[in-house]
ROKOL-169574 format. One line per 3 residues: number of its first residue (from 0); their letters; for each residue x, y, z of N, C-alpha, C, O. Coordinates in steps of 0.02 Angstrom, whole numbers, plus 50000, padded with zeros to 5 digits. Example, Ala and Ser with C-alpha at 12.3 -4.5 7.8 and 13.67 -1.06 7.14 Angstrom:
0	as	50660:49716:50390:50615:49775:50390:50660:49835:50390:50712:49834:50423 | 50642:49888:50354:50684:49947:50357:50645:50002:50394:50670:50057:50402
//
This chain:
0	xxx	55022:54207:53429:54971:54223:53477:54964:54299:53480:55014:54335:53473 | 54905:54323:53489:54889:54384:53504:54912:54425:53558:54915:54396:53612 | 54932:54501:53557:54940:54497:53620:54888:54502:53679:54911:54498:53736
3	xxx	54830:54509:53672:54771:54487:53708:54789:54420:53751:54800:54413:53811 | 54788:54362:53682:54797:54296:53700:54874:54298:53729:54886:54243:53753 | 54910:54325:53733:54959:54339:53776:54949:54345:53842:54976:54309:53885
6	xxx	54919:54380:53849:54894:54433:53924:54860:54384:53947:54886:54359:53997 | 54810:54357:53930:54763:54302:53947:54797:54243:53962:54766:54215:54007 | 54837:54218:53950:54891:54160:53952:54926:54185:54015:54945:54135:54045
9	xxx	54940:54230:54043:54994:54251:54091:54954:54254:54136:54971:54233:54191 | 54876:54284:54124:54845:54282:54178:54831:54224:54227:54827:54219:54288 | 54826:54175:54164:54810:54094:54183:54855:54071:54233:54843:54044:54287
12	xxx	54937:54094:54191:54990:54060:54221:54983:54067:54300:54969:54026:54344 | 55004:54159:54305:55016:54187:54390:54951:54155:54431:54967:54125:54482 | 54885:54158:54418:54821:54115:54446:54852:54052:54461:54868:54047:54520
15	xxx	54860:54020:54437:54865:53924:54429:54932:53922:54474:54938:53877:54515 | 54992:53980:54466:55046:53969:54529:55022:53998:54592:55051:53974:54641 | 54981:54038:54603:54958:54053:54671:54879:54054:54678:54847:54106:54683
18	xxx	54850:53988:54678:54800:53979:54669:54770:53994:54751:54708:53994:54756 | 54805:54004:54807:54774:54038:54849:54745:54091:54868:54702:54105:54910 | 54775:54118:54830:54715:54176:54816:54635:54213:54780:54604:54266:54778
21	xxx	54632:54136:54755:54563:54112:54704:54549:54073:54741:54502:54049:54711 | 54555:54023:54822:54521:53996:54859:54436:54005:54865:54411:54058:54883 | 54402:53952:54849:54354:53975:54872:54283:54023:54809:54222:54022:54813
24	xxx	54322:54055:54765:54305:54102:54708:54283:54054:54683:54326:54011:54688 | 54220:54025:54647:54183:54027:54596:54165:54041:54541:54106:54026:54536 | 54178:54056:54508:54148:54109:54420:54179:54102:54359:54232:54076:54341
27	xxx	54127:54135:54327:54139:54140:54260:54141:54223:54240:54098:54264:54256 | 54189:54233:54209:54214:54297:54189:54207:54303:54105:54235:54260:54071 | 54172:54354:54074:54204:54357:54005:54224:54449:53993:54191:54494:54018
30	xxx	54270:54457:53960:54281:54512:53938:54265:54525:53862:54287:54489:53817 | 54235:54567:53856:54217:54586:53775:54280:54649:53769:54291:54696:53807 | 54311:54630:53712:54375:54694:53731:54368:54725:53641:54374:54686:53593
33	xxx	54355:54794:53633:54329:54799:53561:54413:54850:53534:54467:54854:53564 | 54395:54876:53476:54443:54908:53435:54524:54871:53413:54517:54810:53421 | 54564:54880:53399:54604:54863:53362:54638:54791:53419:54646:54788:53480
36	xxx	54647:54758:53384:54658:54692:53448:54625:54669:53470:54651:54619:53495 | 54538:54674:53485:54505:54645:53517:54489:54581:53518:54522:54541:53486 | 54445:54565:53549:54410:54489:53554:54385:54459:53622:54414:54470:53675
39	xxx	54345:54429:53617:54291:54404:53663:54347:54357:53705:54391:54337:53667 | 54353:54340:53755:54379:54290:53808:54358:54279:53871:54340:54324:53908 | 54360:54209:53888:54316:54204:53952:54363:54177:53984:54412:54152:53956
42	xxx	54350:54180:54077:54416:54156:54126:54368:54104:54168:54311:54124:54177 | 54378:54070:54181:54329:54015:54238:54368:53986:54285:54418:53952:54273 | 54343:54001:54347:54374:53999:54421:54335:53947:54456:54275:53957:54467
45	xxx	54371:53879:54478:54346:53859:54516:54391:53812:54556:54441:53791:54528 | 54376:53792:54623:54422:53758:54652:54497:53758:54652:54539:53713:54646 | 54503:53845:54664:54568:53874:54649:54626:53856:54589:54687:53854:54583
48	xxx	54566:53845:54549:54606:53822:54472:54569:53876:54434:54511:53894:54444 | 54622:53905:54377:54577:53948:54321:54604:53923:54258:54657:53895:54242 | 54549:53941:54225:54566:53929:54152:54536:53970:54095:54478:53957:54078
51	xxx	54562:54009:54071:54560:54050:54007:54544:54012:53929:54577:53965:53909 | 54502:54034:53902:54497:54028:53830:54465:54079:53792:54433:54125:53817 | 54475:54070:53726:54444:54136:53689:54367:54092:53672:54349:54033:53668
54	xxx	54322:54188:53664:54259:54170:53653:54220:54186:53700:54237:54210:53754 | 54157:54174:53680:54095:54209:53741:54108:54149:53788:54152:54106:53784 | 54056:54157:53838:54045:54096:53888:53967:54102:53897:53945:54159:53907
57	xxx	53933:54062:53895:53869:54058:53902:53833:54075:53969:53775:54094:53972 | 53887:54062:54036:53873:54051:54076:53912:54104:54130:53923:54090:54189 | 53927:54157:54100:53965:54230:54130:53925:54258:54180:53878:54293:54160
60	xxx	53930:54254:54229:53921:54286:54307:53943:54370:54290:53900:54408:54313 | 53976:54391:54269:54011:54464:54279:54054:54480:54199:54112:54458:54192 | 54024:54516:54145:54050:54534:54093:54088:54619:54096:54070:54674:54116
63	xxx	54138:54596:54069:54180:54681:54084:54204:54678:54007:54229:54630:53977 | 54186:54749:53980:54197:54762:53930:54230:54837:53917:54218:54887:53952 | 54270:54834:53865:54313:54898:53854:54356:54891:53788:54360:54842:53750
66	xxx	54385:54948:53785:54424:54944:53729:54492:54909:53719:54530:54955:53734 | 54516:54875:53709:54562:54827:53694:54630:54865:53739:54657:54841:53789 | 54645:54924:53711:54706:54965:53721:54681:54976:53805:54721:54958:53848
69	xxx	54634:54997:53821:54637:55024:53899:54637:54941:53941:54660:54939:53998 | 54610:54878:53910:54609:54840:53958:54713:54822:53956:54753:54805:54000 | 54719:54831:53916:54825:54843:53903:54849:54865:53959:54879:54841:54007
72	xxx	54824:54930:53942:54852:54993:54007:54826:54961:54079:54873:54953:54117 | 54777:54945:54100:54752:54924:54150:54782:54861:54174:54800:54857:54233 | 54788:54811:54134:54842:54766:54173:54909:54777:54181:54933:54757:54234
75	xxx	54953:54811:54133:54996:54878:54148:54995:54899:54207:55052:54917:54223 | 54967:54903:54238:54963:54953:54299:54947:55031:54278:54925:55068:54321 | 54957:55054:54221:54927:55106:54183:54882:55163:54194:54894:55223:54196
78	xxx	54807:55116:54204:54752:55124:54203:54705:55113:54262:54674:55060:54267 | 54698:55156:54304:54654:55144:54373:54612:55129:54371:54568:55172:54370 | 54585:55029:54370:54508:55009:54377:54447:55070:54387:54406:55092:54347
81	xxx	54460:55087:54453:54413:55119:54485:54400:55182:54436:54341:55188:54419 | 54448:55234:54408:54438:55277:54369:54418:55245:54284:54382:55272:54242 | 54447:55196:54281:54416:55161:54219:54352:55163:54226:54320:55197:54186
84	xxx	54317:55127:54277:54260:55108:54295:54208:55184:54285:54160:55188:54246 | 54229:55233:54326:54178:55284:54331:54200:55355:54272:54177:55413:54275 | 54251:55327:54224:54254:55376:54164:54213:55312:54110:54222:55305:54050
87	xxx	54190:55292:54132:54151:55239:54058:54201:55209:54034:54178:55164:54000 | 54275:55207:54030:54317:55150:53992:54304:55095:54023:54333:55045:54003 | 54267:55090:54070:54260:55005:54082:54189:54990:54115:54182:55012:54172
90	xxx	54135:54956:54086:54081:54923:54106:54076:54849:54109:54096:54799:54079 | 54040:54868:54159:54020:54781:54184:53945:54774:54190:53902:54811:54215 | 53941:54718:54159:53868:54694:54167:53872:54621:54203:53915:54578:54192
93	xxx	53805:54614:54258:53805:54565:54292:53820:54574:54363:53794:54621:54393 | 53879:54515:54404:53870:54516:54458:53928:54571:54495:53988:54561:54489 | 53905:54621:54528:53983:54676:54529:54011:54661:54588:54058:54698:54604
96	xxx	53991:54604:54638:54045:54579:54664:54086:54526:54652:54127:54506:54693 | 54074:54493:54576:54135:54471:54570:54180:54520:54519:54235:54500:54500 | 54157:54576:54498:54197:54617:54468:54239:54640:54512:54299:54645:54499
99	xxx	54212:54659:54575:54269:54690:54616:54319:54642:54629:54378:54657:54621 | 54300:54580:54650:54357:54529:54649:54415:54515:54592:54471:54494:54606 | 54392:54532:54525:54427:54547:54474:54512:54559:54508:54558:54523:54487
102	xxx	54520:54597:54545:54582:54645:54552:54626:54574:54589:54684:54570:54570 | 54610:54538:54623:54646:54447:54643:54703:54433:54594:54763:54420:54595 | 54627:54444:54526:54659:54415:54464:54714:54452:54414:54762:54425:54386
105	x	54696:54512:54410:54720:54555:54371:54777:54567:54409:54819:54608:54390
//
């Protein structure tokens, strides 16, 4: 497994053990993550269940895209969303309140 598909797998896990905190949340998430490691993956939230797979999603509410290595650092603790966000390492297209909700998950 990748370590993308790593990261994505863990995300699933900690979600699905404290699914109270996705109460209620709705969506579809995809990240386009480019340069060395990358790849397309989508997260889908519903009824405080998530589930991860690789690939677009047709049906993405909130796309966040970046370079493979900073979305690393950023779940790391690394990388400050918010400064990600307003130095251009991280765009979102779509709905930006469930981007802000992002941080539940991450």
């Amino acid at each position: 497994m990748s370590a993308l598909g790593e990261i994505f797998a863990e995300l699933q896990r900690r979600a699905n053990v404290h699914p109270e905190r996705l109460q209620g949340l709705s969506a579809v998430y995809q990240f386009e993550l480019t340069g060395e490691g990358g790849g397309t993956y989508h997260v889908r939230i519903a009824d405080g269940q998530t589930a991860v797979a690789e690939g677009p999603a047709p049906d993405a509410g909130c796309t966040v895209q970046m370079e493979a290595a900073d979305f690393q650092a950023l779940v790391a603790g690394r990388l400050n969303p918010m400064t990600a966000f307003m130095t251009g390492k991280l765009k979102v297209r779509g709905d930006l309140n469930l981007a802000m909700k992002l941080q539940s998950l991450l």
